[in-house]
TORZA-439267 format. One record per residue (C-alpha): residue in three letters; residue number from 0; x, y negated, z negated. Coordinates in Angstrom, 2 decimals. Example, Ala and Ser with C-alpha at 12.3 -4.5 7.8 and 13.67 -1.06 7.14 Angstrom:
<atoms>
ATOM  residu  num        X        Y        Z
ATOM     ALA    0    12.30     4.50    -7.80
ATOM     SER    1    13.67     1.06    -7.14
</atoms>
This chain:
<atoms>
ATOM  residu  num        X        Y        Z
ATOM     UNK    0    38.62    90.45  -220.52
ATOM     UNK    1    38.01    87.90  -223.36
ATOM     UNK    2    35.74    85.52  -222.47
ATOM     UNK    3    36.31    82.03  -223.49
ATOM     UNK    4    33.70    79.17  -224.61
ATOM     UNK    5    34.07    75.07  -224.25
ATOM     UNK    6    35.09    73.67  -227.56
ATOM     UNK    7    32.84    71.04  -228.76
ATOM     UNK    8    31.92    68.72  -231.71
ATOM     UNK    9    28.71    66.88  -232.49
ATOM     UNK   10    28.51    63.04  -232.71
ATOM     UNK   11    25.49    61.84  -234.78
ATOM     UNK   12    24.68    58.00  -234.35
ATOM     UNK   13    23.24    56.22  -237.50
ATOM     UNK   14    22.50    52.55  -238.86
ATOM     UNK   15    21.72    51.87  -242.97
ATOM     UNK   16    17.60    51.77  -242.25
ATOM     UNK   17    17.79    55.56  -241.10
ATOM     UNK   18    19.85    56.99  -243.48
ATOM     UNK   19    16.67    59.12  -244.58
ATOM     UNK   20    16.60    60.25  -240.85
ATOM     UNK   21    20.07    61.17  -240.93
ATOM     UNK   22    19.54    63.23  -243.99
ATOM     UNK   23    16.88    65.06  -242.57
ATOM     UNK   24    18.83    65.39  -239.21
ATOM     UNK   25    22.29    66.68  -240.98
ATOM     UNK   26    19.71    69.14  -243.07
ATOM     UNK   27    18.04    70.57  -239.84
ATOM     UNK   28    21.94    71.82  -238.61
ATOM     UNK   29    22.08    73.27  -241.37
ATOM     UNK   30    18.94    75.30  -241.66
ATOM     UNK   31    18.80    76.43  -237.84
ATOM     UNK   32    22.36    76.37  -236.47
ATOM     UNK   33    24.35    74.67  -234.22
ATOM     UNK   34    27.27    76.50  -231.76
ATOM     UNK   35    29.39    78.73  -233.90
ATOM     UNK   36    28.36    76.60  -237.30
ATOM     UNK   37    31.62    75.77  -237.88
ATOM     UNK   38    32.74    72.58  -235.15
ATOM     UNK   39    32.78    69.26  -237.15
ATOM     UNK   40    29.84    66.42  -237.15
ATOM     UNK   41    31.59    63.40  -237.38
ATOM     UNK   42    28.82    60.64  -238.49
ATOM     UNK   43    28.84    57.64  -237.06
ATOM     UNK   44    27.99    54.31  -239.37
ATOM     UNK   45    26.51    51.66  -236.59
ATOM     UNK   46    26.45    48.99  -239.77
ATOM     UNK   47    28.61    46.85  -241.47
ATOM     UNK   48    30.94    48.54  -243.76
ATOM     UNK   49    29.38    48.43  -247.20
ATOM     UNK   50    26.90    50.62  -245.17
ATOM     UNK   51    29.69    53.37  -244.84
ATOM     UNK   52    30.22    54.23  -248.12
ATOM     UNK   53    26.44    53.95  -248.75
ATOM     UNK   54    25.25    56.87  -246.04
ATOM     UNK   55    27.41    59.19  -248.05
ATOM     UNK   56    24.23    59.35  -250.17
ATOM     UNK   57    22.72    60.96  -247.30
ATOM     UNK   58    25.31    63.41  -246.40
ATOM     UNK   59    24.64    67.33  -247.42
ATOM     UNK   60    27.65    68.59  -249.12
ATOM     UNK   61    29.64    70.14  -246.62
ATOM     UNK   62    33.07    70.14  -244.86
ATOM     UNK   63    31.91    69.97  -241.17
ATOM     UNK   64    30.33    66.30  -242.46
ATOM     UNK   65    32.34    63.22  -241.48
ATOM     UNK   66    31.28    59.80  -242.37
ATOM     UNK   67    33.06    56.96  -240.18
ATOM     UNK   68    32.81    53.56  -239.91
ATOM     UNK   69    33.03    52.10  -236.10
ATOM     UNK   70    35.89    50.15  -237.06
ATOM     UNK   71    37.98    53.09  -237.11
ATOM     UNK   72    37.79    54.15  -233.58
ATOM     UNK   73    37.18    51.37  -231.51
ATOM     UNK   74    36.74    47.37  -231.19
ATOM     UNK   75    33.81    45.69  -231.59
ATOM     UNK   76    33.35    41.70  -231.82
ATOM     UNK   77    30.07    41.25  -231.37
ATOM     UNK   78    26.49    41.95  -233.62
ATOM     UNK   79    26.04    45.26  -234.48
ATOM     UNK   80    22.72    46.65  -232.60
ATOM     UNK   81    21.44    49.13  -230.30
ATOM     UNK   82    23.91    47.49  -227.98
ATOM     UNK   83    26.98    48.55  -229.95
ATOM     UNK   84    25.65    51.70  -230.53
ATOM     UNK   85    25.69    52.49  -226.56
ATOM     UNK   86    29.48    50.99  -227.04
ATOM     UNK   87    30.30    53.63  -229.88
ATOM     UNK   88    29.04    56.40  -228.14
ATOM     UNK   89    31.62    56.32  -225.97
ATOM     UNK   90    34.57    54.50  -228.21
ATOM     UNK   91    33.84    57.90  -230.62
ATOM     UNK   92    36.00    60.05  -227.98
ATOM     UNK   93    38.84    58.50  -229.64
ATOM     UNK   94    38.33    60.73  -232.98
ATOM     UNK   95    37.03    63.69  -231.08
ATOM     UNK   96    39.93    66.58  -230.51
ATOM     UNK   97    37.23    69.38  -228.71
ATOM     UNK   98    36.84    69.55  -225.10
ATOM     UNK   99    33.25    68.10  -225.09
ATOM     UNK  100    31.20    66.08  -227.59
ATOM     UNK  101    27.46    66.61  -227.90
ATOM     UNK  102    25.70    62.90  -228.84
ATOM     UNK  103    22.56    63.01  -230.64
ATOM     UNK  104    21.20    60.13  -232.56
ATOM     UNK  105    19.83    60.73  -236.13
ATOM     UNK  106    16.36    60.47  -235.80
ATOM     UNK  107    16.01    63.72  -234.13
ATOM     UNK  108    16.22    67.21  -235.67
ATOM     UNK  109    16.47    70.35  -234.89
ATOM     UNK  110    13.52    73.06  -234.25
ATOM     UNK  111    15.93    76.60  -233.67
ATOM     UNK  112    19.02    77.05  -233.36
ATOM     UNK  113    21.63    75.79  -230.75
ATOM     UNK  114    24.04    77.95  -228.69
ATOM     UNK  115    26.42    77.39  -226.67
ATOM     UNK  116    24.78    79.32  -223.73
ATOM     UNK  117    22.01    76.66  -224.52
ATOM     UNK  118    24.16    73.83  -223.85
ATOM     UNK  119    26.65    75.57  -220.99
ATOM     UNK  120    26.55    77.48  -218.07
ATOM     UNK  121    30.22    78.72  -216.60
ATOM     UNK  122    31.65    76.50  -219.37
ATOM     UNK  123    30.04    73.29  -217.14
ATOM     UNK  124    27.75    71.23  -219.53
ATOM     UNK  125    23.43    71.10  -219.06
ATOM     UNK  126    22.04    68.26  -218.28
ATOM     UNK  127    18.66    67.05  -216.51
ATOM     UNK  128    19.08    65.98  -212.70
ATOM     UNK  129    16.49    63.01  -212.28
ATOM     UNK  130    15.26    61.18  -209.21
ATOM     UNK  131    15.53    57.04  -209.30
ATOM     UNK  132    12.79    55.73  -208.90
ATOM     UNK  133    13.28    52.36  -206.76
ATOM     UNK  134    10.01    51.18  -207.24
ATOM     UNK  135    11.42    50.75  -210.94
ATOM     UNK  136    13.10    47.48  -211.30
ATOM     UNK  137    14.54    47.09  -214.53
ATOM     UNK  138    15.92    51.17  -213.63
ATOM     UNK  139    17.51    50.43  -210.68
ATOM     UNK  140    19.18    47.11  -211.92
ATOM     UNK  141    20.98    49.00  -214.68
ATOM     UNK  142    22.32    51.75  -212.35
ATOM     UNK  143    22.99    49.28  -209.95
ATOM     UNK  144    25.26    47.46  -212.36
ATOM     UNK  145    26.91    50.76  -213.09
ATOM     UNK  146    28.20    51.32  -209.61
ATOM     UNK  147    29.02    47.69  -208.90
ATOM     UNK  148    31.56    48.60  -211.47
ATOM     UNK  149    33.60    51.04  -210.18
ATOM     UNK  150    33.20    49.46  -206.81
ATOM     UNK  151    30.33    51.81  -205.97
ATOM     UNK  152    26.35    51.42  -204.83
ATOM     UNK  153    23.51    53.11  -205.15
ATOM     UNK  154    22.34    53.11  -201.84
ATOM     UNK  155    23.50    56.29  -201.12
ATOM     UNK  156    22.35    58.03  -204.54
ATOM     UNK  157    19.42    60.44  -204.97
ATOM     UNK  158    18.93    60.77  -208.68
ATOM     UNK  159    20.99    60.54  -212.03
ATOM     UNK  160    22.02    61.96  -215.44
ATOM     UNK  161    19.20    61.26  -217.90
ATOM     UNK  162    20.29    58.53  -220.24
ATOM     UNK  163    18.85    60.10  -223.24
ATOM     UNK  164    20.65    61.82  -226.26
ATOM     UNK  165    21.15    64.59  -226.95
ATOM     UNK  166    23.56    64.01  -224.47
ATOM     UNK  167    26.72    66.47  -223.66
ATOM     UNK  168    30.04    64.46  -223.00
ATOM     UNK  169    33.70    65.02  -221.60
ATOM     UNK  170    35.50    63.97  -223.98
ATOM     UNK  171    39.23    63.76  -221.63
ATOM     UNK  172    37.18    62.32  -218.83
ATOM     UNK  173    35.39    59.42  -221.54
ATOM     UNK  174    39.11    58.37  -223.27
ATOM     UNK  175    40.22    58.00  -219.18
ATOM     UNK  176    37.29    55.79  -218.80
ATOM     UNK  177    37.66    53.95  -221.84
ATOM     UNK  178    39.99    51.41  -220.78
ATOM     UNK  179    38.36    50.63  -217.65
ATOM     UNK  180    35.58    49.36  -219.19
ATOM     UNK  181    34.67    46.49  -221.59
ATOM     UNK  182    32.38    45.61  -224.53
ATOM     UNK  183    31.06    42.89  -222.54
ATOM     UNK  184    28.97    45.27  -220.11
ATOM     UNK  185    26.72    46.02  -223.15
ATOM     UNK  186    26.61    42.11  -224.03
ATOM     UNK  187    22.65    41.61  -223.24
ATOM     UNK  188    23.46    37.86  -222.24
ATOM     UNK  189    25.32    38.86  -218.91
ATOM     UNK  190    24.18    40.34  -215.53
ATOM     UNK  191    26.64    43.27  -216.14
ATOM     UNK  192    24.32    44.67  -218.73
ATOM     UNK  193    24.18    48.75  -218.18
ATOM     UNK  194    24.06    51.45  -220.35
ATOM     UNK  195    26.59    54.05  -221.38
ATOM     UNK  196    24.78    56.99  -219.73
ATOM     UNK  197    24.96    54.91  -216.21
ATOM     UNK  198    28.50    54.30  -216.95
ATOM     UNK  199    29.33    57.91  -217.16
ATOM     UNK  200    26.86    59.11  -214.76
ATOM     UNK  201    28.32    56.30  -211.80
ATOM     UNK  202    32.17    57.32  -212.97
ATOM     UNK  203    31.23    60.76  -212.57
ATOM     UNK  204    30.28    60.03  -208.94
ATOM     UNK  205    33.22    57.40  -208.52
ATOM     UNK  206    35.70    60.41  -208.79
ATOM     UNK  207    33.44    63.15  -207.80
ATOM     UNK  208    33.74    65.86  -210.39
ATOM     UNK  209    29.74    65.53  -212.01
ATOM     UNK  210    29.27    68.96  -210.23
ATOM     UNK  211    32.53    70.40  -211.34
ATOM     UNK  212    32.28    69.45  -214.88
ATOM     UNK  213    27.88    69.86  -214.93
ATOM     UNK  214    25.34    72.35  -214.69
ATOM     UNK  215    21.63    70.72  -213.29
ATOM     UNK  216    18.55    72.66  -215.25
ATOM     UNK  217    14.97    71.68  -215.86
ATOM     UNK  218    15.13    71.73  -219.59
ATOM     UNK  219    18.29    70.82  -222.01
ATOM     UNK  220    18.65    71.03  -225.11
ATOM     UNK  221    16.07    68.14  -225.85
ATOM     UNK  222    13.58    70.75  -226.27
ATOM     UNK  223    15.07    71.85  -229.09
ATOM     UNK  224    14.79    68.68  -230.96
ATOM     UNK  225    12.12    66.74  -232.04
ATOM     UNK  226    12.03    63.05  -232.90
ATOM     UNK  227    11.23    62.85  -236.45
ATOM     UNK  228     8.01    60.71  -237.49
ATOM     UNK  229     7.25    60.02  -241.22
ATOM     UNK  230     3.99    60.11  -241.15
ATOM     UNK  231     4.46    63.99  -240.02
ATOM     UNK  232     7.14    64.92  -241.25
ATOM     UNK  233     7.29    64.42  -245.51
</atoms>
């Protein structure tokens, strides 16, 4: 019996200051490995355009590279900062034509390589299962405003999806979620204010497939990465 593997393709998150990052990021796929080493890595450009062209300075020679500017997969009318980049994460589906879409942003690289029996587990996606902590304010407000929005509360919850990358995503279930959502829950000015990973996590509840489409395990694939630091790593 043949056995079949989710399809996926990597999403790498970048801005013009961290274009050295990204190099060193797109270098460390290279040198350790990452699914099959063939799936495109479509590079994300979280800057004004000029910056585009720019970060192809940065980009190794090679055809799984993609350099895109957010303007050519979603909307964005507002300044371009950590905010948008929560935005993008999720706007990026658009592009994306593999059943999942790993997220990692580009100032982490890799330490070994990455399989997919690292990142799946009966073709359901890792990721780490973490308690809320209610005594943490600023924690529970964001989740909170997460389930407000698909008519939901977290009264009832127990824990949710870490909401750091690298981060594995559905990419069908993101472009159905896509337009029921709008920039202005990342606009830092409004009590809406969330963050993608709630988002996803809360609409994962909403319909109640997180345990169809995810696996729960201690570690993911963060412990493959490491953030990189300049002053230890020349």
């Amino acid at each position: 019996m043949e056995i079949t593997t989710p399809s996926f393709e990597t999403v790498v998150l970048t801005y013009r200051k961290d274009f050295k990052k990204l190099q060193r990021c797109l270098e460390s796929i290279l040198q350790h490995g990452l699914g099959h080493n063939t799936e495109p890595v479509h590079i994300i450009v979280n800057d004004y355009p000029p910056a585009r062209r720019d970060a192809q300075e940065f980009v190794p020679d090679n055809p799984r590279f993609r350099v895109w500017g957010y303007e050519e997969f979603g909307q964005w009318d507002r300044s371009l900062d950590w905010y948008s980049q929560q935005w993008f994460k999720l706007a990026v589906s658009n592009i994306v034509s593999s059943e999942w879409y790993l997220l990692i942003d580009c100032d982490i690289i890799l330490q070994k390589p990455i399989r997919y029996k690292d990142m799946f587990t009966n073709n359901r996606a890792h990721y780490k299962k973490t308690n809320i902590d209610f005594r943490n304010a600023n924690l529970v407000t964001r989740l909170s405003s997460a389930y407000r929005h698909w008519n939901d509360t977290i009264d009832n919850q127990t824990y949710f999806m870490t909401d750091l990358t690298p981060f594995i995503m559905h990419t069908q279930t993101v472009k159905e979620m896509l337009p029921r959502i709008t920039t202005e829950l990342f606009d830092r000015s409004k009590d809406t204010l969330t963050t993608e990973f709630f988002l996803w996590s809360a609409y994962l509840d909403h319909l109640g497939v997180k345990d169809q489409l995810y696996h729960p395990v201690e570690n993911t694939t963060g412990r493959m990465f490491k953030t990189w630091c300049p002053e230890t790593n020349n």
